[in-house]
C-alpha positions as CSV (number, residue, x, y, z in Angstrom):
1,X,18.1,275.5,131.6
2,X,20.6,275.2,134.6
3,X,23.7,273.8,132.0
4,X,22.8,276.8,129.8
5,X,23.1,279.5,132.4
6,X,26.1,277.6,133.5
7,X,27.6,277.8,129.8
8,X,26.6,281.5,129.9
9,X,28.1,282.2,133.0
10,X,31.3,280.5,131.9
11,X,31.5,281.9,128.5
12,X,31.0,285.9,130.7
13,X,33.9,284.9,132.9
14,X,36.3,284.0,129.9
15,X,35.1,287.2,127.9
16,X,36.4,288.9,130.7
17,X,39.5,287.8,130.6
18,X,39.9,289.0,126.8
19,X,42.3,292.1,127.4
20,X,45.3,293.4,126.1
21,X,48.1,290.9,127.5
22,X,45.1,288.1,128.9
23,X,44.5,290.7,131.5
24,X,41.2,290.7,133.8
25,X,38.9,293.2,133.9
26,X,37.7,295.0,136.9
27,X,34.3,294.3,136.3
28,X,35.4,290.6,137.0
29,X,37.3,291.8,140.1
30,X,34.0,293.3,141.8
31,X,32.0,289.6,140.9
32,X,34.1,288.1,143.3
33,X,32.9,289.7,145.9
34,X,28.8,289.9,145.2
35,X,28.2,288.3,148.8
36,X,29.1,291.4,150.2
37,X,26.4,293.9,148.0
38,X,24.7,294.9,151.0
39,X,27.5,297.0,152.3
40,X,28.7,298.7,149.8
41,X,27.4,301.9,150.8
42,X,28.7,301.7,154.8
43,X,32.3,300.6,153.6
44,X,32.4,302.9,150.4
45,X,33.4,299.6,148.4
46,X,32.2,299.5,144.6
47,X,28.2,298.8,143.8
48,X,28.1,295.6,141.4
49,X,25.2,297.4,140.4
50,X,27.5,300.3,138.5
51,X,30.6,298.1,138.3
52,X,28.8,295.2,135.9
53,X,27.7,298.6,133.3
54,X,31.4,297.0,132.0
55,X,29.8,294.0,130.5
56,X,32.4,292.3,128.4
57,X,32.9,292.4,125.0
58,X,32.7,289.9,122.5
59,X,32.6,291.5,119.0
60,X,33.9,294.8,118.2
61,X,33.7,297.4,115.3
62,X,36.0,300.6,115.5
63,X,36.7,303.0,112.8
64,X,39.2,305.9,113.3
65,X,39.7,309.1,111.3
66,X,42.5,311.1,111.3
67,X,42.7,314.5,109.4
68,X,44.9,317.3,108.5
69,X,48.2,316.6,109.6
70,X,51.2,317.5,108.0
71,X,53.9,314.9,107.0
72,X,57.6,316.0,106.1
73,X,59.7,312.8,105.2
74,X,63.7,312.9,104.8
75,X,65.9,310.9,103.0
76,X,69.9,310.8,102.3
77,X,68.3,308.9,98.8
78,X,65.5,310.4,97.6
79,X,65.3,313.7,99.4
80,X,63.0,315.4,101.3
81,X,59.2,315.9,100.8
82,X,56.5,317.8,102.2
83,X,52.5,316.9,101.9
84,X,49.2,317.3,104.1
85,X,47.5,314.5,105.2
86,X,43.8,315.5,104.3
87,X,42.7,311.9,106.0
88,X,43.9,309.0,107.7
89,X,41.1,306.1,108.0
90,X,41.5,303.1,110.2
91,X,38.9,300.0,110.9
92,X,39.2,297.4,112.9
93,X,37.3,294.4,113.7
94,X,37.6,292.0,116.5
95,X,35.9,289.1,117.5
96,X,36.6,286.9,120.8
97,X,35.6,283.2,121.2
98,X,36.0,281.1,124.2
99,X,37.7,278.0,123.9
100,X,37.8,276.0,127.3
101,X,35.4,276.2,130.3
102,X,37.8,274.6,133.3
103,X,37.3,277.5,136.3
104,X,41.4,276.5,136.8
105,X,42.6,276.8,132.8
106,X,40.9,278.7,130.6
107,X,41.7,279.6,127.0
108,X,40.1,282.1,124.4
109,X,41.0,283.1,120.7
110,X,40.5,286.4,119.2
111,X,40.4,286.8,115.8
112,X,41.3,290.5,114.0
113,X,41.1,292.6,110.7
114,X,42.7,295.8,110.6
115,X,42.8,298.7,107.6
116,X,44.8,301.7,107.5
117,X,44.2,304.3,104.4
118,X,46.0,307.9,103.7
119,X,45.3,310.8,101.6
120,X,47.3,313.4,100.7
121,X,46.9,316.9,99.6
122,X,49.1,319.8,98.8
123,X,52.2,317.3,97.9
124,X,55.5,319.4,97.6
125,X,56.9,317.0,94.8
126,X,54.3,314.9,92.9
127,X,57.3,312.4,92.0
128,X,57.7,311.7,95.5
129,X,57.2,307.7,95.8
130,X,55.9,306.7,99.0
131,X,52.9,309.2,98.6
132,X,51.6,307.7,95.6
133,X,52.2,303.9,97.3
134,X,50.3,304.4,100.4
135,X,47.1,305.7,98.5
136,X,47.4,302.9,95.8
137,X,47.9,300.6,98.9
138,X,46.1,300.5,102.4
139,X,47.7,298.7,105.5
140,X,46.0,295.7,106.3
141,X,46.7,293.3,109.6
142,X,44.7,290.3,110.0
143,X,45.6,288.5,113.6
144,X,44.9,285.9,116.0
145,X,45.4,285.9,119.5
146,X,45.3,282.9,122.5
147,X,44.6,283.8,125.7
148,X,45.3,281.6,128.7
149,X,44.3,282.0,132.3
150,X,46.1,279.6,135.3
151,X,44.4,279.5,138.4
152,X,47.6,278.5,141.2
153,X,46.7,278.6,145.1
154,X,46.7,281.6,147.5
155,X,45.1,284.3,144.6
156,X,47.7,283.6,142.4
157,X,47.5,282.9,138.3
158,X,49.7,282.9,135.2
159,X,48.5,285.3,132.1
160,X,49.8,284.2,129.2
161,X,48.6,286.2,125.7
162,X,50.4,284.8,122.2
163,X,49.4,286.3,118.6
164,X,50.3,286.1,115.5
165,X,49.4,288.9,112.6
166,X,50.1,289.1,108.6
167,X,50.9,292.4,108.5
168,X,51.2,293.9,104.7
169,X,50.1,296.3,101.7
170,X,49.2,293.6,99.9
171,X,48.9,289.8,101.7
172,X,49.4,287.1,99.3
173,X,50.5,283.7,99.9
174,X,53.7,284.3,97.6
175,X,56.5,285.2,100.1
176,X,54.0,284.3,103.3
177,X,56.9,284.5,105.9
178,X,57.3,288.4,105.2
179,X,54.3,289.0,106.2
180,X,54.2,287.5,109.6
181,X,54.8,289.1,113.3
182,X,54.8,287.3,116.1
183,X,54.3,288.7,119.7
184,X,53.4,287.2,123.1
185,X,53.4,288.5,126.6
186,X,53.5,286.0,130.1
187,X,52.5,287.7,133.2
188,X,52.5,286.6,137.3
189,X,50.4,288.3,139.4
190,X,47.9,288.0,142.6
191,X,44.7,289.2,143.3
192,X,45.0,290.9,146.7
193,X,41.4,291.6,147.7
194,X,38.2,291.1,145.2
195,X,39.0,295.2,144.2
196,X,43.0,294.8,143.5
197,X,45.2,293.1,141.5
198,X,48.4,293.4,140.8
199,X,50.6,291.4,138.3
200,X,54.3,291.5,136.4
201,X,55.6,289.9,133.6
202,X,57.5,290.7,130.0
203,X,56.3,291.4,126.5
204,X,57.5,290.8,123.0
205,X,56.0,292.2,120.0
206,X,55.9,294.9,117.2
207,X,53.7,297.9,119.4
208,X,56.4,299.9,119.2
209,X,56.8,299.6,114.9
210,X,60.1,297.4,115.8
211,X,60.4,294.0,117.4
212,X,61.1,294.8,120.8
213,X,61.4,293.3,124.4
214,X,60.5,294.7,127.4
215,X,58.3,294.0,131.1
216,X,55.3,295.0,131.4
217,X,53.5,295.7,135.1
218,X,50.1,295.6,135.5
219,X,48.0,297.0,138.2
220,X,43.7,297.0,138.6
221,X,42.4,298.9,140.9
222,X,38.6,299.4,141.9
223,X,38.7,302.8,143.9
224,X,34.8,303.3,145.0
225,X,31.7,303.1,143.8
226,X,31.9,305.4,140.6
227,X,35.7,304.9,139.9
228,X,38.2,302.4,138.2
229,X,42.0,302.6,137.2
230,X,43.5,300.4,134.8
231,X,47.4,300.3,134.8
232,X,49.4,298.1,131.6
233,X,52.5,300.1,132.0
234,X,54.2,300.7,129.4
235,X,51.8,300.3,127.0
236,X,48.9,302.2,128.6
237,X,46.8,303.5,131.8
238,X,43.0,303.9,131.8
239,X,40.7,305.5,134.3
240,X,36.7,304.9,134.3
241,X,33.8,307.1,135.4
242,X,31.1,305.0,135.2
243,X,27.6,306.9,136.7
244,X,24.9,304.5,135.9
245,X,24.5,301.3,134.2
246,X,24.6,302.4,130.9
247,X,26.7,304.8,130.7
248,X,30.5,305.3,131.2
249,X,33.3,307.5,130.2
250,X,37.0,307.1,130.3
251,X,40.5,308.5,129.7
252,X,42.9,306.5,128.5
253,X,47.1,306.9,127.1
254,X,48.0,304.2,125.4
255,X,51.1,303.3,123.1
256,X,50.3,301.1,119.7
257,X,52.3,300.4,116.7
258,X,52.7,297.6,114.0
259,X,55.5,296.9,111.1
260,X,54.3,296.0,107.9
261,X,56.1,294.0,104.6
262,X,55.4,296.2,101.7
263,X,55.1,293.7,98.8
264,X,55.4,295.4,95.4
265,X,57.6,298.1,94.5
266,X,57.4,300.8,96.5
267,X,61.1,302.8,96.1
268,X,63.0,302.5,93.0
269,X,65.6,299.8,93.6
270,X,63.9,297.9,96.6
271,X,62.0,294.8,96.5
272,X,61.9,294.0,100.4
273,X,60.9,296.5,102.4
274,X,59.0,296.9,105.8
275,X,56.7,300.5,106.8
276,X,57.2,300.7,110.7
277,X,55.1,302.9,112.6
278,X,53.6,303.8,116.5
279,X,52.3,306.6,118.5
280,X,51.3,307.7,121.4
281,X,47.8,308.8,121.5
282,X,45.8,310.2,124.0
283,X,41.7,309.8,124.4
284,X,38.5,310.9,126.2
285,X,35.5,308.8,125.3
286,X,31.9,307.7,126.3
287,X,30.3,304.3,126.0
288,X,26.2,304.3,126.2
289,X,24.4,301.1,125.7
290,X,22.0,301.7,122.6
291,X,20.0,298.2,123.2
292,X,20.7,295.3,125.6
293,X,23.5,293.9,123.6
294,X,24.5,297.0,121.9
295,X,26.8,300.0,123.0
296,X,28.4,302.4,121.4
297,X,30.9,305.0,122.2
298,X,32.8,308.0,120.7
299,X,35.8,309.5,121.5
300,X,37.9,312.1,120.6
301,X,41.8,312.5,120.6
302,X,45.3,313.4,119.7
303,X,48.5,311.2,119.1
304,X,51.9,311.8,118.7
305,X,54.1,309.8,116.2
306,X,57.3,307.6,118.1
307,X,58.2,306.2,114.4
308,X,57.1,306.2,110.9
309,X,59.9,305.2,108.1
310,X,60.5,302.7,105.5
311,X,63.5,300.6,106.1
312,X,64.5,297.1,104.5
313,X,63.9,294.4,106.9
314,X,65.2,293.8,110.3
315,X,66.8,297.5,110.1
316,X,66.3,300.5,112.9
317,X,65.6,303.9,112.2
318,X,68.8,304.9,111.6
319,X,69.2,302.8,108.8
320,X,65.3,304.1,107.6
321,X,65.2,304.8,103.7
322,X,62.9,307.9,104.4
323,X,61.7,308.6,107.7
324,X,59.0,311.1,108.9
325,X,59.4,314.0,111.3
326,X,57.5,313.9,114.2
327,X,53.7,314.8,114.1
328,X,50.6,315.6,116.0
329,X,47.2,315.1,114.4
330,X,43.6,315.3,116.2
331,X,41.3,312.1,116.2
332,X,37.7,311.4,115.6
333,X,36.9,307.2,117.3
334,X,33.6,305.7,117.1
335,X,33.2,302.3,118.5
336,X,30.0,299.4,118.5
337,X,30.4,296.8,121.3
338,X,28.0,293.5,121.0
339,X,27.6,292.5,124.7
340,X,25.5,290.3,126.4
341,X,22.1,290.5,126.7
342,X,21.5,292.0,130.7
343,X,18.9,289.1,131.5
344,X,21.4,286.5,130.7
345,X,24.3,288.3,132.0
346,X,22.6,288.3,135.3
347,X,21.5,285.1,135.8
348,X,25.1,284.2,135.3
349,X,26.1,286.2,137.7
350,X,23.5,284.2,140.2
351,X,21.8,287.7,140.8
């Protein structure tokens, strides 16, 4: 019974650890400091009580709908275009499976399947080509990611996240190469005190629709009993309400994109040709736990489009084949969360 809770506990710690960029969680920041529970109400530092309503994750569902938004795409080649889009559906799945159990070097994979699907109404010119290609074909991703944690001296760790994804309309294992995008991000950081941690580093990768390199800075802050922040900046900044132990709510701003190889024919004279898209969306949301490994939340949004065109590969947007104007559209998100079971969750804890 001792090496199971052990395992448990391990397994807890490394699902924490399963964040955008191999990030901790501030969940795992208040653990640290569980010796010092019984003054948390004198020194107006976080309860672990509230602060552990964050269990982590380990399996995910998440389906998005988008609706009624107008597209107008421009081309020098084919034109310009004009349609509604009556419904924009996205799923994802995400599953995360620890690897190692070393308290100095621990690694995880994730594991991903992602699906985009348009409809379009009210379509200016019933010729136009890409309309008819994205409803015969949905966007699929299906990706892997490593996460690595590096324990040095003095509070500090290396963060290292590396993924892979085959990104396409159509993945086959005829012209495999097109479909892949790499990305990986390598972060150095320091936890200050068991509420704060702050960390630096550089990312590469396709969130912005285009392979691009930039830093990233990360900063986790636990600000009292009822209140988290969450900063990945550039990519995105979270803050967390969280009023009991099954129930939280959060605003978040995040950035997210993805390129993807279109296989068939999609415009008349092009063979090789790569849909890049991201946005910048902005959402208020509420987890509740349904059972004691289930939770759900729901969400509601907006985003704004940074990119959406159809370019050959390796080309910008200035060299896009059509290109979208910008657009605004409102958001619907609905999320289940498999967690662990509170009992066991505890015990690894040692409470």
């Amino acid at each position: 019974m001792f090496k199971k809770i052990i395992v448990i506990k391990a397994s807890i710690k490394i699902f924490c650890w399963l964040l955008p960029f191999g990030l901790c969680t501030l969940s795992e920041l208040a653990q640290a400091q569980g010796q010092d529970i019984e003054d948390t109400v004198q020194n107006n530092v976080p309860s672990l009580k509230v602060i552990q309503a964050i269990r982590p994750t380990f399996f995910e569902f998440k389906y998005n709908a988008v609706r009624d938004y107008p597209m107008r795409l421009e081309s020098t080649e084919f034109g310009d275009s004009r349609a509604e889009v009556s419904t924009n559906r996205r799923l994802r799945l995400k599953l995360n499976v620890p690897l190692t159990f070393n308290p100095k070097l621990r690694l995880a994979l994730g594991l991903s399947y992602a699906h985009e699907q348009f409809r379009f109404e009210d379509i200016q010119d019933t010729n136009y080509p890409l309309y008819d290609r994205l409803e015969d074909k949905s966007l699929r991703s299906i990706g892997m990611r490593f996460y690595l944690k590096r324990d040095l001296e003095n509070g500090k760790f290396i963060k290292s996240r590396f993924g892979v994804d085959l990104n396409g309309d159509k993945i086959t294992a005829i012209g495999f190469s097109r479909f892949f995008k790499g990305n990986i991000s390598v972060v150095y950081g320091k936890q200050r005190d068991p509420y704060t941690e702050i960390a630096y580093g550089i990312y590469a990768g396709y969130d912005l629709g285009i392979p691009s390199v930039f830093p990233v800075f990360n900063y986790n802050k636990i600000l009292n009993s009822r209140w988290m922040l969450e900063l990945l900046l550039p990519k995105s900044a979270k803050i967390i309400y969280t009023p009991d132990v099954k129930t939280q709510f959060n605003a978040r701003i995040e950035v997210s994109g993805a390129s993807y190889h279109m296989q068939e024919e999609v415009l008349p004279g092009y063979t090789n040709l790569e849909l890049r898209q991201s946005e910048l969306r902005l959402f208020i949301g509420m987890n509740r736990e349904v059972y004691d490994f289930l939770w759900a939340s729901v969400g509601l949004g907006a985003q704004r489009n940074l990119n959406f065109f159809v370019s050959e590969r390796r080309q910008r947007r200035r060299n896009a084949i059509i290109s979208a104007n910008p657009f605004t559209a409102y958001t619907l998100e609905f999320t289940v969360y498999l967690v662990p079971p509170r009992k066991l969750y505890e015990k690894a804890l040692g409470q």
